[in-house]
N, C-alpha and C positions, 0 to 999 in steps of 0.2 A: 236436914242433911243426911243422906245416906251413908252410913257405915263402910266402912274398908272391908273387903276380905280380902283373908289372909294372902292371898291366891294373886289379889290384886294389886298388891303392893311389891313397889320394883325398887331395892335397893342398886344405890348407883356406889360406884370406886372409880378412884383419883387414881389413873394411869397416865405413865409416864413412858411416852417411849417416841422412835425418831420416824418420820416419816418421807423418805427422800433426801435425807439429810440433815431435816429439821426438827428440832426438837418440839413434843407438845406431849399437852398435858389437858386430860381429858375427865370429866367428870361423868362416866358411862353404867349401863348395865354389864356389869362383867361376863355374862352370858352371851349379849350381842356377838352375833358373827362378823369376824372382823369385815369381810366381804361386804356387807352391809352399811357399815363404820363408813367403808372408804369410797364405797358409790354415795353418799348420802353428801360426802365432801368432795363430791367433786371428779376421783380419781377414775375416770371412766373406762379406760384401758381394762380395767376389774369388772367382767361381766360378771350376769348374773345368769348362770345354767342349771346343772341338774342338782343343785347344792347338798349332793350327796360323795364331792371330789371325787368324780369317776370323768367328768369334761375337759376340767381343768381351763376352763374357761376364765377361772377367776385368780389364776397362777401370780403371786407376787415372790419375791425373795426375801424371805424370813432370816434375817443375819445370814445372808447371801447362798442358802439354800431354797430352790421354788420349791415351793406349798401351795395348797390349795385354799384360798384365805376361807372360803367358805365351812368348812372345818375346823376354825381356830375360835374358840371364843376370847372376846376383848382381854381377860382378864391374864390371856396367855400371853399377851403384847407387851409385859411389862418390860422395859429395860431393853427391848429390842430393837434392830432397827428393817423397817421395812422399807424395800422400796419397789414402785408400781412400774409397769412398760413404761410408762410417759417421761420417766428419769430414767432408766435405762438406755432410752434413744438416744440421750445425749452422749455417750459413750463411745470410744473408740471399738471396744470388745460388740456393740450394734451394731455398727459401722459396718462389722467386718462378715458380721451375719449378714447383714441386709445386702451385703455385695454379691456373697455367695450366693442367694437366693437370685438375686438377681440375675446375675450370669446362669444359674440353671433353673430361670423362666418360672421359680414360684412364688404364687403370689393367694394370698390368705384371702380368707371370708370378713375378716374384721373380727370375728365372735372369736376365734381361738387364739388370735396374736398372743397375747401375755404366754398363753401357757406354751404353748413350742417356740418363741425366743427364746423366754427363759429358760426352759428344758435345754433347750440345743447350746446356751452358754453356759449353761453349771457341766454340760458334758462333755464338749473341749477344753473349758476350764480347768477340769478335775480330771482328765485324761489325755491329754494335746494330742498325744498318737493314737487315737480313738479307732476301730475301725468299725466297719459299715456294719458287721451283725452285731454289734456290741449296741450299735445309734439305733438299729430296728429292734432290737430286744426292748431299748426304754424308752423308744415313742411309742409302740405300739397301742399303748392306751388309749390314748388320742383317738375320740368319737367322730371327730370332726372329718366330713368327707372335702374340704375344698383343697387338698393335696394329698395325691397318694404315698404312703409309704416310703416306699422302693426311695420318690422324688424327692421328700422330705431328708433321709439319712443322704442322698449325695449331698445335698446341699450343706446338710449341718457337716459332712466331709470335708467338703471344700472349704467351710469357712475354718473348718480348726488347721486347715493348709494355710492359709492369708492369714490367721491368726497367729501360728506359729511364724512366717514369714515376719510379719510386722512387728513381735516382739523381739524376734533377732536382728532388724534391722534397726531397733533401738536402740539393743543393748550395744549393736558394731558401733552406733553412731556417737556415741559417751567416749 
């Protein structure tokens, strides 16, 4: 039998954290990129791009701010909760995105989804009255050419309009 080195032995850790809502508990290399973690299981919404978080291709929401999972190692997941585009769809706050996109005719590559929904909901989220040079100042990253700019901030526009519309038709409605 051939000897270990040093080099080649992979210490694993017992993490603990939520993934969509659901608890798990994982017996991993703490190093692993979470990015990796969650294509391996399944969560395909998580591409895999320039894994240097400049695509954002791999965008989840880290205790409900997006990240670039491809930059997080496992060991940074403890106690948190993650959740991937595939839970997010199911949401009202999706909903309201995907109307507005709609109504201003855009429509993604597949490869950047994660990362400009979730970008475009932590930004009417965390701003309702957001406006348009404020949305093109923090999409601008975004590598991705299957929407332009300009099209991209009306849209995330429109949706914090129907977002804010629908939360005060809520709230009337109590």
């Amino acid at each position: 039998m051939k000897p270990l080195k040093l080099k080649e032995l992979i210490i694993l850790m017992k993490i603990e954290f939520q993934i969509n809502g659901h608890p798990i508990e994982i017996d991993e290399n703490p190093k692993k990129k979470l990015s990796e973690f969650l294509r391996q299981n399944n969560y395909f919404s998580v591409k895999t791009g320039c894994n240097k978080g400049k695509c954002g291709s791999c965008t989840i929401l880290f205790n409900e701010t997006p990240m670039v999972s491809c930059l997080i190692p496992l060991a940074e997941v403890a106690d948190a909760k993650i959740t991937t585009l595939e839970n997010f769809m199911k949401t009202e706050d999706y909903t309201d995105i995907e109307k507005a996109f709609k109504q201003k005719g855009i429509n993604f590559c597949g490869y950047c989804n994660a990362g400009k929904i979730l970008m475009a909901y932590s930004l009417i989220k965390n701003k309702p009255l957001i406006e348009l040079k404020e949305i093109n100042e923090q999409m601008s990253f975004f590598t991705c050419n299957c929407v332009d700019l300009e099209s991209l901030s009306q849209g995330i526009f429109l949706a914090a309009a129907i977002r804010r519309k629908r939360l005060k038709d809520k709230k009337d409605a109590k």
